[in-house]
C-alpha positions as CSV (number, residue, x, y, z in Angstrom):
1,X,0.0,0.0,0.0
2,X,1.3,3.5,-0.8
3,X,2.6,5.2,2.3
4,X,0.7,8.3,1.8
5,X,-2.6,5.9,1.4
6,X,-1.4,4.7,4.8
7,X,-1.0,7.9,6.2
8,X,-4.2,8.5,6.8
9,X,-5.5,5.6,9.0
10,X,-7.3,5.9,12.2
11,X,-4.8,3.9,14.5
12,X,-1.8,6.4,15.2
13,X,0.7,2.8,15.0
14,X,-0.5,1.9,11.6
15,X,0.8,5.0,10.2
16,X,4.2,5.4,8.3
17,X,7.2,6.2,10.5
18,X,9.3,9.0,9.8
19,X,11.5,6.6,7.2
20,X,8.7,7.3,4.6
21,X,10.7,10.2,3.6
22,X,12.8,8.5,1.7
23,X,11.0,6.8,-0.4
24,X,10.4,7.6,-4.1
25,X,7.6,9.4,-3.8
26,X,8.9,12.3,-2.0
27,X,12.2,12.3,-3.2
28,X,12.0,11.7,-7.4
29,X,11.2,14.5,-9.8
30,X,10.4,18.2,-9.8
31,X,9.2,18.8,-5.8
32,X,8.8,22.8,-5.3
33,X,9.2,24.1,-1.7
34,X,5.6,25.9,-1.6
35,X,3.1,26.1,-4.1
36,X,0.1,28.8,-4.9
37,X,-3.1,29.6,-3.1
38,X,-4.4,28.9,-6.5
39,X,-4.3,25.3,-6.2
40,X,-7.6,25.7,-4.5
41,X,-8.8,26.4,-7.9
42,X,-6.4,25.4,-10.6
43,X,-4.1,22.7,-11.5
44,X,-0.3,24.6,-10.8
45,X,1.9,24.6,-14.0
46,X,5.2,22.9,-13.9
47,X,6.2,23.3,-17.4
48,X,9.9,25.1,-17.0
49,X,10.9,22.4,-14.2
50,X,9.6,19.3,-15.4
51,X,11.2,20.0,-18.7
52,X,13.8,20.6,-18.0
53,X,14.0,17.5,-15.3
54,X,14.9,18.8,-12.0
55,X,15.4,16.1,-9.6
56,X,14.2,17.0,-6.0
57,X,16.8,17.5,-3.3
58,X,16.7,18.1,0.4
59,X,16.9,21.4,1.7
60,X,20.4,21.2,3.4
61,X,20.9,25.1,3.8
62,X,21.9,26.7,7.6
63,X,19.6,29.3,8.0
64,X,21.5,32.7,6.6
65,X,21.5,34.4,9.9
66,X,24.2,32.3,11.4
67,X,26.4,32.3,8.3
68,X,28.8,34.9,6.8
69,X,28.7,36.5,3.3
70,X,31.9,34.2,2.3
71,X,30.2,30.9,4.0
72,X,27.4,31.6,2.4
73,X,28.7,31.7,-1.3
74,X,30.7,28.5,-0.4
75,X,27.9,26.9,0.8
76,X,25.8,27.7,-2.8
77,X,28.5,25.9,-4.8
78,X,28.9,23.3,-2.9
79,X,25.5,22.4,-2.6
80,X,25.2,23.0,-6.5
81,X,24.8,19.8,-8.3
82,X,26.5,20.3,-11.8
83,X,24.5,18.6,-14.9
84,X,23.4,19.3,-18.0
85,X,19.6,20.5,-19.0
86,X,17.5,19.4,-21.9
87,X,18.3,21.3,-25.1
88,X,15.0,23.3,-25.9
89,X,15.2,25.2,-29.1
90,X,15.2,28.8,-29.4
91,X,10.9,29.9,-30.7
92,X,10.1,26.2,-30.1
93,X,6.6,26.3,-27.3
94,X,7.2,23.9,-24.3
95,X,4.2,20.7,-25.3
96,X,1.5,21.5,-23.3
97,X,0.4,17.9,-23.9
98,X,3.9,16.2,-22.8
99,X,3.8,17.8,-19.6
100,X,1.1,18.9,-17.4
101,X,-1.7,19.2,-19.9
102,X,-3.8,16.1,-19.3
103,X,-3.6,16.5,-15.8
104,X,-4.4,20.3,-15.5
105,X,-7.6,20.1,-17.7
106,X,-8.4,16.1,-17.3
107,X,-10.3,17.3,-14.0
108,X,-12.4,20.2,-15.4
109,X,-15.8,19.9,-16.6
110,X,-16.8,20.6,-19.9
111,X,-19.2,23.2,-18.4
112,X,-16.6,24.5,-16.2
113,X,-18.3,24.3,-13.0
114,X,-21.8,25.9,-13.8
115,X,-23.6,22.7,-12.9
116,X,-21.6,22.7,-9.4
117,X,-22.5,26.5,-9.3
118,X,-25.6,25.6,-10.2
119,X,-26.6,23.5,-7.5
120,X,-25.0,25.4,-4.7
121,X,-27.3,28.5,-5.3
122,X,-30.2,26.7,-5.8
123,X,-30.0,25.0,-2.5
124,X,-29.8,28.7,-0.9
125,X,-32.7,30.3,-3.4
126,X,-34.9,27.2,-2.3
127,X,-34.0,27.0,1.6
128,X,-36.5,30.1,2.3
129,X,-33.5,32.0,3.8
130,X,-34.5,34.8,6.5
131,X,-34.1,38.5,5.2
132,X,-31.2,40.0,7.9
133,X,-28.7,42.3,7.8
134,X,-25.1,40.6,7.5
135,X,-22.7,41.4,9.9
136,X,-18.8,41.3,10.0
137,X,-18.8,38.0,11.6
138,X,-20.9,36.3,9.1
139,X,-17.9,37.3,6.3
140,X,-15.3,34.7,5.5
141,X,-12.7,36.2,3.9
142,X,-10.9,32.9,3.8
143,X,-12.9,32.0,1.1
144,X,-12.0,35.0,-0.9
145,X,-11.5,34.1,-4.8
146,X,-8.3,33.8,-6.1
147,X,-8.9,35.7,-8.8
148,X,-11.1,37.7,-10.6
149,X,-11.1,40.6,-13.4
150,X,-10.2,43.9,-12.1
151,X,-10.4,45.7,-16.1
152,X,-11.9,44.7,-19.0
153,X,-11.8,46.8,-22.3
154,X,-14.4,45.1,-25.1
155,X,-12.6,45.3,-28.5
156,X,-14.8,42.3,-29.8
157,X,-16.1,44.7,-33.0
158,X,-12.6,43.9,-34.5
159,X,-10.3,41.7,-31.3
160,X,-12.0,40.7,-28.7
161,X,-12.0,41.2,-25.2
162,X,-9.1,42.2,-22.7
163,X,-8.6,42.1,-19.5
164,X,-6.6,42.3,-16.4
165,X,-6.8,40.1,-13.6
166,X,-6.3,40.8,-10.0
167,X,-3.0,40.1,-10.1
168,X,-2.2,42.1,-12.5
169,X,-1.8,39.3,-15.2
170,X,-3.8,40.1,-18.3
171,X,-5.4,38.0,-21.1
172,X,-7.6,38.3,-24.4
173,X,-9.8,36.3,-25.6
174,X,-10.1,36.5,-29.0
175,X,-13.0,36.2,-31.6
176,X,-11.5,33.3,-33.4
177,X,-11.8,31.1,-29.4
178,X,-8.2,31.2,-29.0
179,X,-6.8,32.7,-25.5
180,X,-3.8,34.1,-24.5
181,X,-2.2,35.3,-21.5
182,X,0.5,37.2,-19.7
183,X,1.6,36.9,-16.3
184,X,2.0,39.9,-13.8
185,X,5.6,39.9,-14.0
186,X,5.8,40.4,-17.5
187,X,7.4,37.4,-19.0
188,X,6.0,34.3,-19.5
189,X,3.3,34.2,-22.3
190,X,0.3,31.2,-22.2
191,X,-1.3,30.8,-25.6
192,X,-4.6,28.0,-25.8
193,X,-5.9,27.7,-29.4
194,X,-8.9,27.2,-30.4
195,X,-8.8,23.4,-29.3
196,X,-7.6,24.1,-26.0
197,X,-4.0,22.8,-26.2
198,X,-1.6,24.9,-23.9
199,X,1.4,26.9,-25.7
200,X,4.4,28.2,-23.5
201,X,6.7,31.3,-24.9
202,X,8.8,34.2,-23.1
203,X,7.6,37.0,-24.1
204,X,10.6,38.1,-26.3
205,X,10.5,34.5,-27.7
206,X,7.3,33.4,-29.7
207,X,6.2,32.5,-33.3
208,X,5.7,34.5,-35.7
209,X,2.0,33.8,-36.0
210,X,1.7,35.0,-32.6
211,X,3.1,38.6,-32.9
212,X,-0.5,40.3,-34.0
213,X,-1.8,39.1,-30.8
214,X,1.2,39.5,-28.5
215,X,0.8,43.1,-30.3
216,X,-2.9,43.0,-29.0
217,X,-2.4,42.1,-25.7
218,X,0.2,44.5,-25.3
219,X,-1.6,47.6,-26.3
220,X,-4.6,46.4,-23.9
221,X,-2.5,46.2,-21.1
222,X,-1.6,49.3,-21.6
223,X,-4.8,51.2,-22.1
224,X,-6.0,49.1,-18.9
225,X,-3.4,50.5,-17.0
226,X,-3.6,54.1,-18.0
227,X,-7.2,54.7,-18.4
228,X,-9.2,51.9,-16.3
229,X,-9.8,51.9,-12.4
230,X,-9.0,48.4,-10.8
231,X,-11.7,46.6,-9.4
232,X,-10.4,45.4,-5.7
233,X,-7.5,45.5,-3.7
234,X,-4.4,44.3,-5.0
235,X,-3.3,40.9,-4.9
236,X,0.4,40.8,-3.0
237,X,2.6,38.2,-4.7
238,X,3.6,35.0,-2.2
239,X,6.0,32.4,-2.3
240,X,4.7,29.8,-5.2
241,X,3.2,32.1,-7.3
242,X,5.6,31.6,-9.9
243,X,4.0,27.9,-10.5
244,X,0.5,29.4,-10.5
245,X,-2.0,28.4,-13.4
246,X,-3.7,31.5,-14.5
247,X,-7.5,31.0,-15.5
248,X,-8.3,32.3,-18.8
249,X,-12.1,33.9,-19.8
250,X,-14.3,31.3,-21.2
251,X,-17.2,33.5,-22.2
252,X,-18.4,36.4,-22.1
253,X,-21.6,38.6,-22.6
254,X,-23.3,41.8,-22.2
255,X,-26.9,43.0,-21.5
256,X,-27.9,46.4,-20.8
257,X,-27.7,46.6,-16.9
258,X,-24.3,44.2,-16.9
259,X,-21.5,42.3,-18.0
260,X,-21.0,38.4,-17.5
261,X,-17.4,37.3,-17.2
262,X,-17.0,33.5,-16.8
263,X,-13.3,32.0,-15.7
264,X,-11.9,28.5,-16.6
265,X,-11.7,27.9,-13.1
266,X,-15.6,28.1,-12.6
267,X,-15.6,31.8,-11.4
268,X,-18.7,33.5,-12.4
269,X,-18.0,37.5,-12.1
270,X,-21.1,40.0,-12.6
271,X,-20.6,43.6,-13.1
272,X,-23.4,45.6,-13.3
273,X,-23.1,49.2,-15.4
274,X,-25.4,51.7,-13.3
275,X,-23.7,51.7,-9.5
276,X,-20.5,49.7,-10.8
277,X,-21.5,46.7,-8.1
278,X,-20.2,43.3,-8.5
279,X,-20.8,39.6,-7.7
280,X,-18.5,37.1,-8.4
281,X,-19.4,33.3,-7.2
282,X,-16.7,30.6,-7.3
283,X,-18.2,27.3,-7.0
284,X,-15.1,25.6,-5.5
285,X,-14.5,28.1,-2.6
286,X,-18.3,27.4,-2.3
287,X,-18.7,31.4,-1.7
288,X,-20.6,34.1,-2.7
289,X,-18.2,38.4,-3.3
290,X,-20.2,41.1,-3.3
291,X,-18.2,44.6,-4.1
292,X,-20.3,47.5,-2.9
293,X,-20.1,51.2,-4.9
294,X,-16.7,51.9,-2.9
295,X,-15.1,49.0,-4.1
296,X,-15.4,47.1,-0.7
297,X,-15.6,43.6,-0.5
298,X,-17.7,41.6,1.6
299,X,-17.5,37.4,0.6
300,X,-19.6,35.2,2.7
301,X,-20.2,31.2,2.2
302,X,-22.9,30.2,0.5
303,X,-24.1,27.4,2.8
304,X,-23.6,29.8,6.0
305,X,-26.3,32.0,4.0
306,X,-28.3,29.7,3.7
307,X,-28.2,28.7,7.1
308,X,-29.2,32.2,8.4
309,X,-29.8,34.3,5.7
310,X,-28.8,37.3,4.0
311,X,-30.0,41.1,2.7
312,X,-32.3,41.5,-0.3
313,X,-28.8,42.9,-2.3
314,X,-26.9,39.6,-1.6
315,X,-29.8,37.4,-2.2
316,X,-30.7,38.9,-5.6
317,X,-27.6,38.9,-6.7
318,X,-27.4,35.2,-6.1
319,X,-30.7,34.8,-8.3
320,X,-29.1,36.7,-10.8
321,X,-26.0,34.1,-11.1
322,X,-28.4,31.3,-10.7
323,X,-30.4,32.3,-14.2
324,X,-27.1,32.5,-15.5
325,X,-25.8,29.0,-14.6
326,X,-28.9,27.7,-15.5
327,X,-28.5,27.5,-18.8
328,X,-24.9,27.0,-20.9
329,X,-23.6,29.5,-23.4
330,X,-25.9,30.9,-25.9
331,X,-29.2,29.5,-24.0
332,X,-28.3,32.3,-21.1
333,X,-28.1,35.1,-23.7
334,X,-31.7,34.9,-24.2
335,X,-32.5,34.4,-20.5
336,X,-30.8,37.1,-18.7
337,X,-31.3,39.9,-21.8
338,X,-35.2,39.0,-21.2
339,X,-34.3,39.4,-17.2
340,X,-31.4,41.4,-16.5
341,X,-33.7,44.4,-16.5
342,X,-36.1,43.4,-14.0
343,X,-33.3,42.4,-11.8
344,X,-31.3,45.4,-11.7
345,X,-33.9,47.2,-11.2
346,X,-35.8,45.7,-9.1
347,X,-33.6,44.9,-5.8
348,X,-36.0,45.8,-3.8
349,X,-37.3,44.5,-0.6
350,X,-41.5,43.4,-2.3
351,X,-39.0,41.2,-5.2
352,X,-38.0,39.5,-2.1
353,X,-40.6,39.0,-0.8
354,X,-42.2,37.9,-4.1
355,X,-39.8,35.4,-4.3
356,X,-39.6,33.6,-1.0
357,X,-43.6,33.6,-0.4
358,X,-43.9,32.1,-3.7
C-alpha cells in the first residue's frame, strides 16, 4: 500500500514512520518548496521544471543568519549539483500535452463548474433564507477568490475582449476562441488555441503567428493601466506564485444593466453598469463576493447564507448568477437579456418578498 494511502488511518501505530521520507515518492522528480493559493482552484503549472527535469533535493541550507557573506557563497557551490539540461530550441513552445496538460484540464468539466454552481445557489434560493442584515462575523474572507477581473476593455467589434486580472496578469480572448495570457511579472506568455491545447513562450520568444496578438495584448495592457480603475484591492505576490495556473475567460456577454465574465476555473464575475456593483461566485471556494459602490468587499459562504440568511442585495444577486448557470452559453443570452432588466432594477425588498412567499 502506498505510504501516503497509509498515512491516513485511524490507529496512530498503523501509520508510516518518519522513514517514509525517503521513499520515491517524495524524493524523485520536480518537488517545489511551496506552491500557490491557487491550487484551491487550478491545476499549478510545472512546465519550465519538469522539462527541464529537476530532480528533488533536500533542503540542506543553515539558515542565513548564522552564516557569513563568504560561508554563504561557499555553501551555494557546494550544494550545486552540476548537470546538463535538456536542449530546448530557441521559438520552439514547451508541449503543453507532454507535460502537465492532461492532468491540468483532465479534472475540469466541460461546463466549467456551472452545474456545481448551479446546485449550490439553488440550495440557498430554495432554503427560504430569513431576510437580515449581515454582519462582519458572518464574512469569510478565507474563502476569498483567487482571482477575478479587475479591467476589461471590449474590443470584440474587430479583437476581442481584454482584461486584467487581479493580479495584474492580463489575457484576451479572442474572436477566433483562441486565448492568451501574460503573467503579472511580464514574461511568461500562455497561448490556448482554439482546441484548448496549452502553448508556453517568453515573451521576447514566440512564433511569428503570434506577434499580432502579443501586439494585441500589449496595447490592452496598456490602455487598462492608464485609463481603467482596478476593481479590488491588489493581490500581493507570495512564495509559489511563480508555479500558479492562471485561469483564462471562457465567455463572455453583455446585457444592458451588466457584463457576464466567466473564468476556466468556474468563477462566475457580474458587473453591473449603473452603480458599478459586483458579484462574483466561485463554485469551488463554495462562496458568494459582493463589491459595494466603494469597491469594498464583503464574501460570505454560501451554505452559512443559507443557514441564516442574507439582505435583499446579496440574495438577488445570487438569483441573478443562478439564471445565469442555469443554462450553458448561448441559451443564457436569451434568458438574462429577457431578465437582466427586472433584476437590476428591481432589488428591492417586495421582489424578495415575491420570491420567497412564492
Amino acid at each position: 500500500m502506498a505510504p501516503f494511502q497509509r498515512s491516513t488511518f485511524l490507529v496512530p501505530r498503523l501509520r508510516p514512520t518518519p522513514t517514509v521520507l525517503a521513499h520515491d515518492f517524495f524524493r524523485s522528480g520536480f518537488m517545489p518548496t511551496r506552491l500557490p493559493l491557487s491550487c484551491l482552484t487550478m491545476a499549478p503549472k510545472f512546465n519550465r521544471h519538469s522539462e527541464v527535469g529537476i530532480p528533488a533535493q533536500p533542503d540542506r541550507r543553515v539558515p542565513a543568519g548564522v552564516l557569513s557573506p563568504k560561508q554563504l557563497v561557499k555553501q551555494e557551490l557546494m550544494t550545486g549539483h552540476a548537470r546538463a539540461l535538456n536542449a530546448v530550441p530557441e521559438n520552439k513552445a514547451v508541449d503543453g500535452d507532454r507535460i502537465d496538460r492532461g492532468v491540468a484540464l483532465a479534472k475540469v468539466p466541460e461546463d466549467g463548474y456551472l452545474s456545481e454552481l448551479y446546485e449550490q445557489i439553488s440550495s440557498l434560493l430554495s432554503a427560504r433564507v430569513p431576510e437580515r442584515q449581515l454582519r462582519v462575523e458572518d464574512e469569510a474572507p478565507e474563502a476569498m477568490p483567487i482571482f477575478w477581473i479587475s479591467k476589461w476593455v471590449d474590443y470584440s467589434d474587430k479583437y476581442g475582449i481584454g482584461y486584467q486580472l487581479c493580479d495584474n496578469s492580463v489575457g484576451v480572448l479572442f474572436n477566433d476562441s483562441s486565448k492568451l495570457v501574460l503573467d503579472e511579472a511580464g514574461n511568461e506568455l500562455t497561448y490556448i488555441e482554439k482546441n484548448e491545447k496549452e502553448n508556453y513562450y517568453g515573451i521576447d520568444c514566440y512564433p511569428d503567428t503570434l506577434a499580432k496578438k502579443v501586439t494585441l495584448l500589449k496595447y490592452f495592457r496598456t490602455y487598462m493601466n492608464e485609463h481603467l480603475i482596478k476593481a479590488g484591492a491588489h493581490v500581493v505576490k507570495k512564495d509559489g506564485d511563480d508555479l500558479a495556473r492562471l485561469p483564462v475567460l471562457r465567455y463572455w456577454f453583455r446585457t444592458r444593466s451588466a457584463i457576464v465574465l466567466h473564468l476556466s476555473n468556474g468563477t462566475l464575475q457580474i458587473n453591473f453598469f449603473e452603480d458599478h456593483t459586483k458579484t462574483i461566485v466561485c463554485p469551488l471556494m463554495g462562496a458568494i463576493t459582493y463589491i459595494d459602490e466603494q469597491r469594498n468587499f464583503r464574501v460570505y459562504k454560501l451554505s452559512h447564507l443559507q443557514t441564516y440568511g442574507c439582505t435583499t442585495v446579496i440574495f438577488l444577486s445570487s438569483f441573478f448568477a443562478f439564471s445565469l448557470a442555469r443554462k450553458p452559453r448561448a441559451d443564457n443570452c436569451s434568458v438574462i437579456k429577457n431578465q437582466s432588466t427586472t433584476l437590476s432594477i428591481g432589488l428591492n425588498h417586495q421582489l424578495y418578498r415575491n420570491y420567497v412567499t412564492q
